[in-house]
ROTITOR-202536 format. One line per field, with one value per residue: residue number from 0; residue in three letters; x, y, z of N, C-alpha, C, CB in turn. Coordinates in pm, whole numbers, plus 50000, padded with zeros to 5 digits. Atoms other than C-alpha are relative to their C-alpha. Glycine has a CB too. Example, Ala and Ser with C-alpha at 12.3 -4.5 7.8 and 13.67 -1.06 7.14 Angstrom:
BEGIN
pos = [0 1]
code = [ala ser]
n.c1 = [50089 49918]
n.c2 = [49881 49881]
n.c3 = [50000 49994]
ca.c1 = [51230 51367]
ca.c2 = [49550 49894]
ca.c3 = [50780 50714]
c.c1 = [50090 49923]
c.c2 = [50120 50109]
c.c3 = [50000 50073]
cb.c1 = [49901 50041]
cb.c2 = [50003 50046]
cb.c3 = [50125 49858]
This chain:
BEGIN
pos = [0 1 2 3 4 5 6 7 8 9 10 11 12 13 14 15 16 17 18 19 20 21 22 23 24 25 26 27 28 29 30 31 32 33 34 35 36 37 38 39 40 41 42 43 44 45 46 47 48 49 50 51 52 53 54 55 56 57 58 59 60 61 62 63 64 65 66 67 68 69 70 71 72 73 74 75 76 77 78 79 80 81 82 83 84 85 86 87 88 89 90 91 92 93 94 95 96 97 98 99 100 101 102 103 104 105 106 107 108 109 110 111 112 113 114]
code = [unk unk unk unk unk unk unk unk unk unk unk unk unk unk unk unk unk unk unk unk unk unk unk unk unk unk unk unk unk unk unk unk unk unk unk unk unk unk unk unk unk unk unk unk unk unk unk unk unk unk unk unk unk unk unk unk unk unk unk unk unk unk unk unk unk unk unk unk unk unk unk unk unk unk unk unk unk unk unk unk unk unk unk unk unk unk unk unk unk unk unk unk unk unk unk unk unk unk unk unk unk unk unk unk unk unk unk unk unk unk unk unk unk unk unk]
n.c1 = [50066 50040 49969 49850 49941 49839 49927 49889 49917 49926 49883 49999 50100 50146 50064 50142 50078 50095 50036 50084 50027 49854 49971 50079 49964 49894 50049 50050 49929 49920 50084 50082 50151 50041 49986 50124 49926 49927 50040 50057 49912 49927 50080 49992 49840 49931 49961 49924 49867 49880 49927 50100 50018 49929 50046 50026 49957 49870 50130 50069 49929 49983 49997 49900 49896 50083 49925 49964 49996 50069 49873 49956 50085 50007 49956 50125 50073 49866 49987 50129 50058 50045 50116 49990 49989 50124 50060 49949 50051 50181 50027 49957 50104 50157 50008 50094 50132 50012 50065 49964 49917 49904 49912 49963 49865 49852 49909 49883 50011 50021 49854 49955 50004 49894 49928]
n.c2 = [50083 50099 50131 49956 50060 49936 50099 49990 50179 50060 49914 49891 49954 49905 50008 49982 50075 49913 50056 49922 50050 50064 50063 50089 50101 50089 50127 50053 50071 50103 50101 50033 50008 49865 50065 50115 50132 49978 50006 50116 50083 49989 50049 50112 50073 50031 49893 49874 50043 49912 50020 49924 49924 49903 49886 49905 49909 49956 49935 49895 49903 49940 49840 49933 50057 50002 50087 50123 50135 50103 50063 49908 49943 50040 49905 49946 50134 50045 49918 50007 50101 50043 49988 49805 49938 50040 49895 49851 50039 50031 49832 49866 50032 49974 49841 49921 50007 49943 50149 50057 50121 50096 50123 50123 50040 49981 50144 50058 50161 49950 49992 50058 50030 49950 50090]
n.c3 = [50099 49957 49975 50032 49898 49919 49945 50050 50004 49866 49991 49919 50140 49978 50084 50001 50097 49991 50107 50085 50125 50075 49961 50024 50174 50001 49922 50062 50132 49994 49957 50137 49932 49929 49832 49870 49990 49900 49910 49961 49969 49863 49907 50022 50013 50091 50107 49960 49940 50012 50144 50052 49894 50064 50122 49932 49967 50175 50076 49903 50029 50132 50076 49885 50076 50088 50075 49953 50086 49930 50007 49924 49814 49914 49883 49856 49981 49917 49876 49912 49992 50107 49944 49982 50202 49991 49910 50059 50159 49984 49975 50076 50094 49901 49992 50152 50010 49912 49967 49953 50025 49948 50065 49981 49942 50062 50016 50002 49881 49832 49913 49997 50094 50108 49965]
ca.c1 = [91585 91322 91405 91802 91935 92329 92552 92930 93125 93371 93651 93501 93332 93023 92782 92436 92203 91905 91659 91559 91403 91744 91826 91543 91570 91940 91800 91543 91758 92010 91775 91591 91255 91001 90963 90660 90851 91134 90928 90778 91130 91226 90993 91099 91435 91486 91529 91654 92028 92321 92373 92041 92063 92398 92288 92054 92281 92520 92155 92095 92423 92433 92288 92580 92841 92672 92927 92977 93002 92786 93173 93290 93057 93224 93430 93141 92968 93262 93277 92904 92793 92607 92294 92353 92370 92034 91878 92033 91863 91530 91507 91636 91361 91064 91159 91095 90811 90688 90559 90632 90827 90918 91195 91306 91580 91939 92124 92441 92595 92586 92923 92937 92902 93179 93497]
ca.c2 = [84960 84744 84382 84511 84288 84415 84140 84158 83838 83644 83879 84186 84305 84503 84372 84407 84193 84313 84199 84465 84438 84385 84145 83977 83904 83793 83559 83454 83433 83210 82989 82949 83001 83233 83353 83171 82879 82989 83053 82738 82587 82727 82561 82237 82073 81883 82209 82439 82314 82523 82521 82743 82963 83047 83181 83359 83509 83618 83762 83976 84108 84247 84596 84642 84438 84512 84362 84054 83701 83421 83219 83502 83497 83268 83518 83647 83332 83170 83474 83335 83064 82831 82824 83240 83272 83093 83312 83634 83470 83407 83769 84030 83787 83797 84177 84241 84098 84170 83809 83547 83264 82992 82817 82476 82371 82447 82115 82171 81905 81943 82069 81779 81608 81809 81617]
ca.c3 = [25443 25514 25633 25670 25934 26099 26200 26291 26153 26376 26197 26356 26004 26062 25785 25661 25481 25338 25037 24802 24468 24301 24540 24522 24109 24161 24413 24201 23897 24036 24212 23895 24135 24237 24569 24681 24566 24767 25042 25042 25035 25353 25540 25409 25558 25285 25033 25265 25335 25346 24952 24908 25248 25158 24835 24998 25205 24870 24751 25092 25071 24722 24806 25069 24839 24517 24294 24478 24297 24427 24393 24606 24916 25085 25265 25466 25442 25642 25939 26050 26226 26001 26223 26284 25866 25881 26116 25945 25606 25774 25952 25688 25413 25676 25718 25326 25326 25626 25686 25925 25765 25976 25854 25819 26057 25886 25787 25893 26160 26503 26703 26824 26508 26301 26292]
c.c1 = [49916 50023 50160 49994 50184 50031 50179 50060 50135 50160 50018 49924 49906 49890 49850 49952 49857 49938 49915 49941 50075 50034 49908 49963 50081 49925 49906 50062 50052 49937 49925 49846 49963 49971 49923 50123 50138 50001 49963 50099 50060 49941 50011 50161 50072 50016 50061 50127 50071 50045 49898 49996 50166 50016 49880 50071 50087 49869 49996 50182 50074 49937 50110 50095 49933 50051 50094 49950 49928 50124 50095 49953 50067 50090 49950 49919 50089 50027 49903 49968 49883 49804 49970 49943 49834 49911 49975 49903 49874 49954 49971 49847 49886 49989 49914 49907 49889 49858 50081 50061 50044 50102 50051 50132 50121 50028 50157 50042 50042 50139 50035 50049 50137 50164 50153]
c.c2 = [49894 49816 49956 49944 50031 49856 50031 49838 49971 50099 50158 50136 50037 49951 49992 49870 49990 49926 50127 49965 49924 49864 49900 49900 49972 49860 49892 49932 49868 49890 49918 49960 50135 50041 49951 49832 50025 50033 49852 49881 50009 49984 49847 49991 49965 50089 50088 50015 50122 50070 50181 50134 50036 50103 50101 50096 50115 50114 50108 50102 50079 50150 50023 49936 49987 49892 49885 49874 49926 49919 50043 49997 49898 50095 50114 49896 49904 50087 49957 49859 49928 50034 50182 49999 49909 50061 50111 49992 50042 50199 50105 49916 50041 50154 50046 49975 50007 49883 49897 49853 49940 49896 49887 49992 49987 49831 50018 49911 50055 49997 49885 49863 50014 49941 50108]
c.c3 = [50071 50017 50026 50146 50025 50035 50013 49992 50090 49941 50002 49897 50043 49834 49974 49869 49980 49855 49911 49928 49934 50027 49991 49880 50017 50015 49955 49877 50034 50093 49908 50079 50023 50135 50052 50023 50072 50137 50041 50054 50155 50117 50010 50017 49903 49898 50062 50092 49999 49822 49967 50173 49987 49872 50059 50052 49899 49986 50108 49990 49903 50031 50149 49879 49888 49845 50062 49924 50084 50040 50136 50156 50101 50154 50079 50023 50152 50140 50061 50033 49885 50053 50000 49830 49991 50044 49941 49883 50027 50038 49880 49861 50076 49982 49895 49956 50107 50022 50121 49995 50074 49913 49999 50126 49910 50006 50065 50091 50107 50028 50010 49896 49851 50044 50050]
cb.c1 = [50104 49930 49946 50062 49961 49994 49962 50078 50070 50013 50064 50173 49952 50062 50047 49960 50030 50050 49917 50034 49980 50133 50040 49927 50016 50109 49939 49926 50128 50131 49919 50084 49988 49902 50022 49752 50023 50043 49921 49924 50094 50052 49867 49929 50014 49964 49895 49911 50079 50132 49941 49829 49929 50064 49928 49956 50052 50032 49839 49926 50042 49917 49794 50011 50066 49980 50073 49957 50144 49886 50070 49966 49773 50033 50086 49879 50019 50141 50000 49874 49958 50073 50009 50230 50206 49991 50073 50187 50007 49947 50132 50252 49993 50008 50141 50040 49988 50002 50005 49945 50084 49918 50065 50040 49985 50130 50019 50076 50111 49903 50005 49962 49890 49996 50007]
cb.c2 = [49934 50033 49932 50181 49849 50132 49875 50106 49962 49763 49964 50024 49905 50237 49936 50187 49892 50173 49866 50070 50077 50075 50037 50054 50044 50035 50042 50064 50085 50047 50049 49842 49917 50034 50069 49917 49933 50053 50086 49957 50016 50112 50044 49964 49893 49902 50065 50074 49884 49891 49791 49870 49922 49952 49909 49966 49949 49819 49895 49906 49985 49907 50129 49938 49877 50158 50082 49996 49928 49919 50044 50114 49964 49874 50048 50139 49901 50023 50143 50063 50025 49821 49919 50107 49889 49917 50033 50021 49830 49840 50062 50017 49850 49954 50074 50000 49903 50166 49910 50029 50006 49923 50009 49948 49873 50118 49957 50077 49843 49890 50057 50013 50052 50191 49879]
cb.c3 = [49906 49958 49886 49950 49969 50173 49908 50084 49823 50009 49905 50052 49894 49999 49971 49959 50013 50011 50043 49946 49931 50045 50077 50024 49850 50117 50107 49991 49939 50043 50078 49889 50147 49954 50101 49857 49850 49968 49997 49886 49900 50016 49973 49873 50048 49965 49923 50060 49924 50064 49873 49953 50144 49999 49845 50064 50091 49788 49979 50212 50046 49872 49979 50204 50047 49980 49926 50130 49964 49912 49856 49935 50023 49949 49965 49967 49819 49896 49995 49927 50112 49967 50152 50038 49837 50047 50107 49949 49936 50206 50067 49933 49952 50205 49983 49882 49947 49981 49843 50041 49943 50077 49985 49850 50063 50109 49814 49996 49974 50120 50142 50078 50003 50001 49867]
């Protein structure tokens, strides 16, 4: 599939995350945006925290986990580095559109930062 990025999570899981059509209206639905405007966000720090790049990721792995809950994702959300699950987001989107999105810098807090 085009833009289908592989990753295994830190509990040895083999997973894919990929943006089809399907995936792409979820993603839209529950964003309540379209994707320019979801492109546009992920160029901007301040919109493109953890809250919205984990839904993303929920969104890329719906045609591998098709009946997966947005509530639900955190147990693949949780196997990936936060910066990695950022990466994974940016790749497997760029793929399906077969554009070069740079993305904002991830929010989450620095190693040394996390308590």
């Amino acid at each position: 599939m085009k833009g289908e990025v592989s990753f295994v999570g830190s509990d040895g899981e083999r997973r894919k995350i990929s943006f089809s059509a399907e995936a792409l209206f979820r993603l839209e639905e529950q964003l309540d945006k379209k994707m320019g405007a979801i492109e546009a966000d992920m160029r901007d720090p301040e919109k493109f925290g953890l809250g919205v790049i984990r839904t993303m990721f929920w969104a890329g792995l719906l045609d591998m986990y098709p009946d997966l809950e947005l509530k639900d994702v955190g147990q693949h959300f949780s196997k990936v580095d936060p910066v990695e699950a950022c990466s994974l987001v940016v790749r497997a989107f760029n793929g399906a559109f077969g554009t070069l999105t740079e993305a904002a810098p991830a929010n989450p807090p620095e190693p040394s930062q996390t308590p």
